[in-house]
C-alpha positions as CSV (number, residue, x, y, z in Angstrom):
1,X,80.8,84.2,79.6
2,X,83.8,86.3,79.6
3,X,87.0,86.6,82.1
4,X,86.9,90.4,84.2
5,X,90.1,91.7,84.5
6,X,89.5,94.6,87.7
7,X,91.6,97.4,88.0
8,X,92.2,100.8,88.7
9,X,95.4,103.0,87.9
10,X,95.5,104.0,91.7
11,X,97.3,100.8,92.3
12,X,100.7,102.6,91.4
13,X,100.4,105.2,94.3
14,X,101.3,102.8,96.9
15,X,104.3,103.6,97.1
16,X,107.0,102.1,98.9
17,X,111.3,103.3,99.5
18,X,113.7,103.1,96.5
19,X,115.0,99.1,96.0
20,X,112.0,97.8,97.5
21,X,110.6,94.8,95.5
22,X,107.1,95.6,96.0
23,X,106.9,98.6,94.0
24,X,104.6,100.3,91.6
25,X,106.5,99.2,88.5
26,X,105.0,95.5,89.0
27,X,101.7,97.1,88.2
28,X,102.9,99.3,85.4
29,X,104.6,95.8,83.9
30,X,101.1,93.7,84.1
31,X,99.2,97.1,82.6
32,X,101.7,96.4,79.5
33,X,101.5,92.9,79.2
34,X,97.5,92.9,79.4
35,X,97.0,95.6,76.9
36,X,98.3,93.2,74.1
37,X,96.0,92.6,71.6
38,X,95.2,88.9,72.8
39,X,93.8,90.2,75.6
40,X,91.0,92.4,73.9
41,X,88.3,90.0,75.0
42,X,88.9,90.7,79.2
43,X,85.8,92.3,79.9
44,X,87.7,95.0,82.0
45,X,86.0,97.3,85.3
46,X,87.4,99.8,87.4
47,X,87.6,98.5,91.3
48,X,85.2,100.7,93.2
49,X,86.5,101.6,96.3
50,X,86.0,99.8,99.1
51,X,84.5,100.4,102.6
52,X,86.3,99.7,106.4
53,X,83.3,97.0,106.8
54,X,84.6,94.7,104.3
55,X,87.9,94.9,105.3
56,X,86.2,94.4,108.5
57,X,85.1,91.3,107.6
58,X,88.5,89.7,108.1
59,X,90.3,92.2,110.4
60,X,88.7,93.8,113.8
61,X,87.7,96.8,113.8
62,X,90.5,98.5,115.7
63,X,92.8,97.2,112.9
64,X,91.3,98.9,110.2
65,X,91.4,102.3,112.1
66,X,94.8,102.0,112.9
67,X,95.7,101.5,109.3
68,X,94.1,104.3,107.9
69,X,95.3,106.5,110.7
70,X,99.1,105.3,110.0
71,X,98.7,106.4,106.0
72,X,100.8,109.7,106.4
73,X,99.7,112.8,104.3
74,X,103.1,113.4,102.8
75,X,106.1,111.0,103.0
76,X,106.8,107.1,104.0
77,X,105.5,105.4,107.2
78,X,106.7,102.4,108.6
79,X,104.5,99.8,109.8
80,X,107.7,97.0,110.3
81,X,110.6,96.5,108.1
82,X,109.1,95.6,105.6
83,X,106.0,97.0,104.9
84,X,105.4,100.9,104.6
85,X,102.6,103.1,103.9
86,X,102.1,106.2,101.2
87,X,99.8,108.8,101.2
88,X,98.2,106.8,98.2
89,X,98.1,103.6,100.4
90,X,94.8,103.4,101.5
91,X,93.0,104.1,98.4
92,X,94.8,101.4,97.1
93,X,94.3,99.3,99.4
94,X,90.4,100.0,99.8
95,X,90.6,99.7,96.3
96,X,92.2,96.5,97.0
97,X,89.3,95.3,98.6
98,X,86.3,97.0,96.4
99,X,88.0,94.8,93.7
100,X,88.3,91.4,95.1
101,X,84.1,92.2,96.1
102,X,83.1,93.3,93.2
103,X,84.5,90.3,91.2
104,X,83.3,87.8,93.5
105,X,79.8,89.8,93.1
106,X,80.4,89.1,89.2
107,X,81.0,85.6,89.2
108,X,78.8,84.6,92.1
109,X,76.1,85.8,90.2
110,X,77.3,84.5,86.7
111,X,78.0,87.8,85.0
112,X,81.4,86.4,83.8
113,X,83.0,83.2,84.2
114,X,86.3,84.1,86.2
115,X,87.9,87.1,87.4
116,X,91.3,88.2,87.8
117,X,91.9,90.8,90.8
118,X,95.5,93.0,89.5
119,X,95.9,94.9,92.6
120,X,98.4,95.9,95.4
121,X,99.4,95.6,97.7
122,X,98.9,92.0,98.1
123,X,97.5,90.5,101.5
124,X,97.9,87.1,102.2
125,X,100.7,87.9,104.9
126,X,97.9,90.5,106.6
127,X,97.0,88.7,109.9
128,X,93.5,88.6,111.9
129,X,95.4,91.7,113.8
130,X,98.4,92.6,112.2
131,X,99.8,94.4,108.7
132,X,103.1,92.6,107.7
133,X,105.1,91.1,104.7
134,X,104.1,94.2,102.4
135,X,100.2,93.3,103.2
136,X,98.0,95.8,104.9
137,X,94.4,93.9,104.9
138,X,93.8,90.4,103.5
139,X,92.2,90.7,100.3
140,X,91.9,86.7,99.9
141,X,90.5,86.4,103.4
142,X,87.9,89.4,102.4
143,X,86.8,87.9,99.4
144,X,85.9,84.6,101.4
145,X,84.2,86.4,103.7
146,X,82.0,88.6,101.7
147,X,81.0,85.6,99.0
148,X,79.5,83.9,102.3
149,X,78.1,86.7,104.1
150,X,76.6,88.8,100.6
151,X,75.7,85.6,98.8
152,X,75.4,82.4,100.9
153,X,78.1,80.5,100.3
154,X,79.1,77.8,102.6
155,X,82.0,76.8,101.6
156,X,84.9,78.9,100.0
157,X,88.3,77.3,99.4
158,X,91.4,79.5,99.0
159,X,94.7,77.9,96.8
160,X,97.7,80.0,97.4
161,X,100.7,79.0,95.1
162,X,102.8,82.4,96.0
163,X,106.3,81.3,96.9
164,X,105.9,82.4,100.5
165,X,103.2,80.6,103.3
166,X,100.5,82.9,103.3
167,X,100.6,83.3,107.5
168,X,98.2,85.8,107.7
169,X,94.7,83.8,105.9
170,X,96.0,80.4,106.9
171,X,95.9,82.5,110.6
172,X,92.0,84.0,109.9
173,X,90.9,80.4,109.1
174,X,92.9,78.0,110.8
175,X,89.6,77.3,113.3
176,X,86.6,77.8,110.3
177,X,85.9,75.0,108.5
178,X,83.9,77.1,106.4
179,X,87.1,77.8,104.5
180,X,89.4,75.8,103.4
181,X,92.9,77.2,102.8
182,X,95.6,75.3,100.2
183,X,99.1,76.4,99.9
184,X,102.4,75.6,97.8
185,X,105.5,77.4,99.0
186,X,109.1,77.1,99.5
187,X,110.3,76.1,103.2
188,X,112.3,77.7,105.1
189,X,111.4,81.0,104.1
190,X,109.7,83.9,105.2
191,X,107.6,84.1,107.2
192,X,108.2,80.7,108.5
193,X,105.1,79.2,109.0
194,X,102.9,76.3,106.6
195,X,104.2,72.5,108.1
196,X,101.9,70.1,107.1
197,X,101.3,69.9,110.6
198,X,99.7,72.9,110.5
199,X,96.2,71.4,109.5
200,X,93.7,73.7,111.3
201,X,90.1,72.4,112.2
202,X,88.7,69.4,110.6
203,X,91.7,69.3,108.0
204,X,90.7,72.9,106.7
205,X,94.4,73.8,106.8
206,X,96.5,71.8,103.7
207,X,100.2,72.8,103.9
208,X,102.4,71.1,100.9
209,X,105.9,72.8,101.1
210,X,108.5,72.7,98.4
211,X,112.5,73.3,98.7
212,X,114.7,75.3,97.7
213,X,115.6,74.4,94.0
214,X,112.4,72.6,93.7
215,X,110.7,73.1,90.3
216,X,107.8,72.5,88.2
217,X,107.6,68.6,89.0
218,X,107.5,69.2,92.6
219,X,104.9,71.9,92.4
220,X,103.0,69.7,90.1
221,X,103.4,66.6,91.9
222,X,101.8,68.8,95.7
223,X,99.4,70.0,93.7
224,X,98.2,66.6,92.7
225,X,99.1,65.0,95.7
226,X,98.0,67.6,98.5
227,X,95.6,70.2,97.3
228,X,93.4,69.3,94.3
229,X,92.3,66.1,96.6
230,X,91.3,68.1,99.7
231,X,89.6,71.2,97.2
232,X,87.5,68.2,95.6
233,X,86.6,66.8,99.0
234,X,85.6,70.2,100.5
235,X,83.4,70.8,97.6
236,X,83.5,74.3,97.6
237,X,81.1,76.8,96.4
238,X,83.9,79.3,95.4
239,X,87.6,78.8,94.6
240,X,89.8,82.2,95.1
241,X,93.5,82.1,93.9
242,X,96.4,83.8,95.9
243,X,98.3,84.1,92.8
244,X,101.8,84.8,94.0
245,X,104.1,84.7,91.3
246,X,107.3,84.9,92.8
247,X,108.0,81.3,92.6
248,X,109.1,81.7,89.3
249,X,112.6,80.6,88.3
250,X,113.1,84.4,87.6
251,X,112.5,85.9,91.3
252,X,114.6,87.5,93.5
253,X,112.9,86.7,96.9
254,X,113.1,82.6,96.6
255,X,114.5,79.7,95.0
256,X,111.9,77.6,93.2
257,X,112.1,77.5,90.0
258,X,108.5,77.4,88.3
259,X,107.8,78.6,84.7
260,X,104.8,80.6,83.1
261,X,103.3,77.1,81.9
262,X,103.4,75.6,85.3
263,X,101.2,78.3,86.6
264,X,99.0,77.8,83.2
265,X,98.7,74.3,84.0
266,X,98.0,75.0,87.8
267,X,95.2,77.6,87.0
268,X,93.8,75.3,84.8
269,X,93.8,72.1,86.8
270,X,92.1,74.9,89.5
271,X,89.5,75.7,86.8
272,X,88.8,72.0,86.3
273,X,88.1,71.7,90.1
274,X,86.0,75.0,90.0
275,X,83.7,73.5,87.0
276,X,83.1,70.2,89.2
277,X,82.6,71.8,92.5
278,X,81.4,75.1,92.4
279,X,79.9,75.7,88.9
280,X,83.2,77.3,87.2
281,X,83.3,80.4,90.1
282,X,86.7,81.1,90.3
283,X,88.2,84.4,91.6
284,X,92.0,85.1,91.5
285,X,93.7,87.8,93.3
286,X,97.4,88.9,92.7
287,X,99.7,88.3,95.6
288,X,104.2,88.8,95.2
289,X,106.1,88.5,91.9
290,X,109.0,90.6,92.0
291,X,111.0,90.1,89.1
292,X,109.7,92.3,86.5
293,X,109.8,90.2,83.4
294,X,108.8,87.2,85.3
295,X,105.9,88.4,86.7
296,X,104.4,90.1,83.0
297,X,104.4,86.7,81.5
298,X,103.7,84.4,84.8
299,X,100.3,87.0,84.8
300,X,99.8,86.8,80.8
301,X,99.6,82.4,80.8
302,X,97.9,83.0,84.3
303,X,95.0,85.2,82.4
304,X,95.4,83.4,79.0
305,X,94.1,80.2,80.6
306,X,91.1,81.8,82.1
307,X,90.3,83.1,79.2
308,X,90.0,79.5,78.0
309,X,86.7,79.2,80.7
């Protein structure tokens, strides 16, 4: 079985003011890097769009409406001050959505081994009832939701390794022990949540926070201390990747100082886990990255190694 790479060149109409870091160039940079040769074998599918009911899933209903009804026709909006809407936004971001379903679809039901969601904008800031952080809806959180309620599974566990605490699934979960949520990130820094106190219901919550300066030993070290433990003991029958890449040594928006082999070495020990607990189902969604170069090869090892499945 192959890994699916889903996509759709709508991605680069979200479009966001001049200097901001979340900006349609980091899709144009991973479009490059995966159209190298090496990565002829992706089996590759255009994200259909998605519908208000899966976003829905993770986000009342009111929420949705106001988000579509915020997307201006011409122009910027401003949700906060940080995250804007284009008139391209909400395809993208129902795109967002139909991509992140349709892979778990895929590799629920074994038509490829892994999938690898390149979309924007990311989510994993995107509370129960609130857009923030760049994030509109919570793709992670969708994808959770719709593997249990379109195929049955009981237990989905999401790792997030972006450099920021993903506030916004850690806040959809944080009383479901259904889904267990992992997460790596540098602290203090935005948006200030992820203690290790911060444990949710029956332990469903597992915070391991680096510091500032922190580097691949660290992350390694949390990884194999904190959240490959807890994954194995949750036994999962789904593991979806918040893959943030904006802890690299490269980016502009924190101070840890990862390389693309520690995220190689991450997704693999996460494919590892997968293969033991949940059959090798493994979903993984962009999140941040904001250094250009950075982010192209963090994504390349990141999809090299699932190739490896």
């Amino acid at each position: 079985m192959s890994t699916l790479l889903m996509h759709h060149p709508c991605f680069v109409n979200h479009v966001t003011p001049l200097g901001h870091p979340e900006r349609p160039d980091r899709m144009r940079a991973i479009d490059r890097i995966l159209e190298h040769e090496r990565f002829q074998a992706l089996e590759r599918e255009t994200a259909p769009f998605g519908t208000p009911e899966q976003a829905a899933l993770a986000h009342p209903e009111q929420h949705v409406i106001d988000i579509e009804a915020i997307v201006p026709s011409e122009g910027l909006a401003r949700i906060d001050g940080d995250t804007t809407v284009s008139p391209g936004s909400w395809e993208a971001a129902m795109r967002g959505l139909g991509a992140v379903c349709g892979a778990v679809d895929e590799v629920v039901t074994r038509k490829v081994k892994n999938a690898f969601c390149a979309i924007r904008p990311p989510g994993h800031h995107a509370e129960y009832a609130k857009a923030m952080g760049f994030c509109l809806f919570n793709n992670a959180a969708v994808a959770a939701r719709w593997a249990q309620k379109q195929h049955g599974a009981q237990r989905v566990a999401i790792m997030d390794w972006d450099v920021h605490h993903g506030n916004g699934t850690q806040d959809i979960f944080y009383n479901d022990p259904s889904v267990m949520y992992c997460s790596t990130h540098q602290m203090p820094l935005y948006p200030g949540t992820g203690d290790p106190m911060e444990t949710g219901v029956n332990h469903n919550i597992v915070n391991a926070p680096l510091r500032a300066g922190d580097a691949g030993g660290e992350f390694r070290e949390a990884m194999e201390i904190a959240v490959l433990p807890a994954i194995e003991r949750f036994a999962p029958d789904l593991i979806i990747i918040s893959a943030g890449f904006d802890a690299h040594m490269r980016d502009p928006l924190g101070q840890i100082n990862l390389v693309e082999s520690d995220f190689a070495w991450a997704t693999m020990r996460l494919m590892e886990m997968a293969e033991r607990c949940s059959g090798g189902r493994l979903v993984s969604v962009l999140e941040g990255g904001y250094d250009l170069e950075g982010l192209a090869r963090s994504v390349a090892a990141h999809v090299m190694t699932l190739m490896k499945a």
